[in-house]
C-alpha positions in Angstrom: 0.0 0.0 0.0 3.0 2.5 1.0 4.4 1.6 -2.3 1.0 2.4 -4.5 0.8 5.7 -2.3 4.5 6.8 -3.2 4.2 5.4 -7.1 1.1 8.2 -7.2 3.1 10.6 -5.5 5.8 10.4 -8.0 3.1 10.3 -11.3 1.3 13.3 -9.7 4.5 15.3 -8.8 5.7 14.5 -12.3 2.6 15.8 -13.8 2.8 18.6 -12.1 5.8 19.4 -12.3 5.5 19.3 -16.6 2.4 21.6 -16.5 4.5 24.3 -14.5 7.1 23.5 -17.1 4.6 23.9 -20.1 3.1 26.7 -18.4 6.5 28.6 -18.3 7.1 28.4 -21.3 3.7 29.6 -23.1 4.1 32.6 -21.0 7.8 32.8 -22.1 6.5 32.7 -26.0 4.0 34.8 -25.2 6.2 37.7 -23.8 8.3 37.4 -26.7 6.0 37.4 -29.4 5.8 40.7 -30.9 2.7 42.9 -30.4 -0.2 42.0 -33.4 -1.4 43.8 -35.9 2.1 44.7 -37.6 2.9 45.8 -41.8 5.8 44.5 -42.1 7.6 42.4 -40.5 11.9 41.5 -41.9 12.1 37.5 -41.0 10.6 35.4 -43.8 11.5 33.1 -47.0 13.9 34.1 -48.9 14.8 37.0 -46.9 18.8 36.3 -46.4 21.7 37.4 -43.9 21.2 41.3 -43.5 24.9 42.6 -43.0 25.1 46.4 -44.5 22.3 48.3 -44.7 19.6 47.6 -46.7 16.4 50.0 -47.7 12.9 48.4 -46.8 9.4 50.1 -48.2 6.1 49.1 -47.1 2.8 51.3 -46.9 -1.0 51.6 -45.1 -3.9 53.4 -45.9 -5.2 56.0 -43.2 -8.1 55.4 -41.1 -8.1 58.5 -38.8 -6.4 61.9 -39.1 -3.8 60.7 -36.4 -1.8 57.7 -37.3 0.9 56.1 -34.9 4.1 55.0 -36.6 6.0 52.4 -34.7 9.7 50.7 -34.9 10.2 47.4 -33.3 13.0 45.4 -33.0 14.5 42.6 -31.3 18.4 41.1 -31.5 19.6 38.2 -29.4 22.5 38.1 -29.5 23.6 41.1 -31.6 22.3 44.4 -33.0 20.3 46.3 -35.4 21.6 49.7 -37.1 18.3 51.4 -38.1 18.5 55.3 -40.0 16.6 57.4 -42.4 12.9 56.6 -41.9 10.4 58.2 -44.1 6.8 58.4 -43.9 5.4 59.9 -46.9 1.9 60.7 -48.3 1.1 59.0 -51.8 -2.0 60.4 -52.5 -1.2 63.8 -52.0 2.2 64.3 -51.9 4.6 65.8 -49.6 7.6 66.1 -47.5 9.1 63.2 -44.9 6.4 63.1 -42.1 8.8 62.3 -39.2 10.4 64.5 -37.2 14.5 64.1 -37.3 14.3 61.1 -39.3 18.3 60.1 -39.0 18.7 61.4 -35.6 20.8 63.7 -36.2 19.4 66.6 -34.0 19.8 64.2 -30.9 22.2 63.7 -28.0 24.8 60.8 -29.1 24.1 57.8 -26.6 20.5 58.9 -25.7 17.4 56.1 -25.5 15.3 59.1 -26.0 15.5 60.9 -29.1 14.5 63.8 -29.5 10.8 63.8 -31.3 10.3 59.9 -30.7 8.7 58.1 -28.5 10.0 54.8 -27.0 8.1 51.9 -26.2 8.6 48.3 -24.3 6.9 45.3 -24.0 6.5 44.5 -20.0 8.9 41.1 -20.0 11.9 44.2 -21.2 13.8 45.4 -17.8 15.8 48.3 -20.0 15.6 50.2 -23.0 18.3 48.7 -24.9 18.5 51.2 -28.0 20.8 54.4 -28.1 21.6 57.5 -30.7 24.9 56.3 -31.9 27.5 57.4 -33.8 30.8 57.8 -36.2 33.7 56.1 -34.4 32.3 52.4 -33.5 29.5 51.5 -31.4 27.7 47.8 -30.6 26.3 48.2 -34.0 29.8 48.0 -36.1 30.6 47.7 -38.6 27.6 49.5 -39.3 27.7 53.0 -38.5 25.4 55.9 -40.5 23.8 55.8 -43.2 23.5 59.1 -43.8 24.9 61.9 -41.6 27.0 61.3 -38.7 24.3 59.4 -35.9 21.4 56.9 -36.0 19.6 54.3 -34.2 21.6 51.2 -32.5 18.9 48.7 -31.2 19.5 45.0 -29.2 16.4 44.7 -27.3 17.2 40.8 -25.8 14.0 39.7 -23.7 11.1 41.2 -25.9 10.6 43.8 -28.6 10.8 47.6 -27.9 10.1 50.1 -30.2 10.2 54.0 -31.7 7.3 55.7 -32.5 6.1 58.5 -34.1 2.2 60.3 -34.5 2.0 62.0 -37.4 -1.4 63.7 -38.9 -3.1 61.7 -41.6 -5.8 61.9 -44.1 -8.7 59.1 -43.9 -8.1 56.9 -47.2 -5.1 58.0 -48.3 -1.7 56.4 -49.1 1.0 56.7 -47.0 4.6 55.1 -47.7 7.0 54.0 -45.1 10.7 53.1 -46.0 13.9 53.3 -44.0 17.8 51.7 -43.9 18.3 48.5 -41.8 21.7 47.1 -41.2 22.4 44.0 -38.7 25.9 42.4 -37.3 24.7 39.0 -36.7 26.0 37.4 -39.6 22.6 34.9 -39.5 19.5 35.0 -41.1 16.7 37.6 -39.2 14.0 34.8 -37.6 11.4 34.9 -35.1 11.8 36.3 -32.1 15.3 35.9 -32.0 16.0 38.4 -34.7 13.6 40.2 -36.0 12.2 43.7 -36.9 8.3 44.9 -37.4 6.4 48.4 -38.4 3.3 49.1 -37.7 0.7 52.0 -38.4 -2.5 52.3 -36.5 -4.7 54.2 -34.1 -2.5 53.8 -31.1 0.8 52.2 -30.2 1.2 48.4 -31.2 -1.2 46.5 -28.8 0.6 45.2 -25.1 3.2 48.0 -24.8 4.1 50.4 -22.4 5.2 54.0 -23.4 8.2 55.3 -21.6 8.3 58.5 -20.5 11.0 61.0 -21.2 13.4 61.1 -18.4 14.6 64.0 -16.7 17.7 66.1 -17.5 19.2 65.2 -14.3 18.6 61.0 -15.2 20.1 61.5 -18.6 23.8 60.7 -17.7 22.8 58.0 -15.3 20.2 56.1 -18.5 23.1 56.4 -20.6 25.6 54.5 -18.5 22.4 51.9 -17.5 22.1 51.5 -21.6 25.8 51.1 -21.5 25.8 48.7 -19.0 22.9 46.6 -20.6 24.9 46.3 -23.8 28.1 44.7 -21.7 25.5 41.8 -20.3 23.3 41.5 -23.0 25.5 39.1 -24.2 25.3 36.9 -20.8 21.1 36.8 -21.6 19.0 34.2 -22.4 
């Protein structure tokens, strides 16, 4: 009898033990999937090692006059160089939409560029992407595309993202392109690598906006951003 009692001990410990297993990691694939409702996303068939930067269009149509344009990216174990994003009307056209498009007009090594907003999905502890610069950075060999700074993005435990709200018109065409490097030397997958726009009514659906920090936090994000980067590489 002692022996029937400990064998169903063991089957239901066993049991139990796999759904907490299973159960950790749905909620782990859930955190890292990226938000829905994306345009375009850069892992897919045919798509290739990125390595120097490469220029990627897609486009939406305008349902309201205000439209969110997010930035989302994700790099485990390296990073992604990202510079001279456009949004541009089709059906009536116009200039570039986005303010300061190839960061040039912000403070090198800042996670908070001036005119963007920065997003995170909860499972994120840091915002891992920074304004950098000529003269190396994570990024390298990738540097600008154009000017002298742009965008340097690893986000490791789930997506995190730049956005924009720009005015629209209801129906019309609107065209997004910009210049995407990576120095992973492997082909951009799901989540492990992988980059995503989206366009909607509000930010991409299971994020949290960041708020700007203050002038007197600015030094001390920078060295937390540059701290992240050293054990990024230690992260699941």
């Amino acid at each position: 009898m002692k022996s029937k009692v400990k064998g169903m001990r063991i089957v239901a410990g066993t049991l139990i033990g796999g759904l907490l297993f299973a159960a950790l990691l749905v909620a782990s694939a859930g955190a890292q999937d990226p938000p829905p409702a994306w345009i375009f996303e850069l892992a897919g068939p045919g798509q290739g090692v990125l390595t120097t930067y490469q220029r990627y269009t897609t486009s939406f149509t305008a349902t309201s006059n205000l439209t969110y344009v997010s930035f989302g990216f994700r790099e485990v174990p390296d990073f992604f160089a990202f510079d001279d994003a456009s949004v541009v009307d089709k059906t009536h056209p116009g200039g570039n939409l986005l303010t300061d498009p190839g960061f040039e007009t912000a403070t090198l090594g800042q996670n908070d560029p001036s005119g963007w907003g920065r997003w995170i999905q909860p499972i994120d502890t840091s915002f891992i992407g920074l304004v950098a610069g000529l003269g190396g950075s994570a990024c390298s060999p990738n540097g600008p595309n154009g000017g002298a700074q742009f965008w340097c993005d690893g986000s490791v435990k789930g997506y995190d993202g730049l956005w924009q709200a720009i005015p629209t018109i209801p129906g019309d065409t609107y065209d997004i392109s910009f210049f995407l490097g990576d120095n992973s030397g492997k082909d951009p997958i799901r989540p492990e690598i992988d980059m995503f726009v989206w366009a909607g009514d509000s930010l991409p659906q299971g994020t949290e906006n960041l708020p700007e920090p203050s002038a007197l936090l600015l030094f001390g994000t920078g060295i937390v951003s540059v701290a992240g980067v050293m054990r990024r590489k230690l992260s699941p």
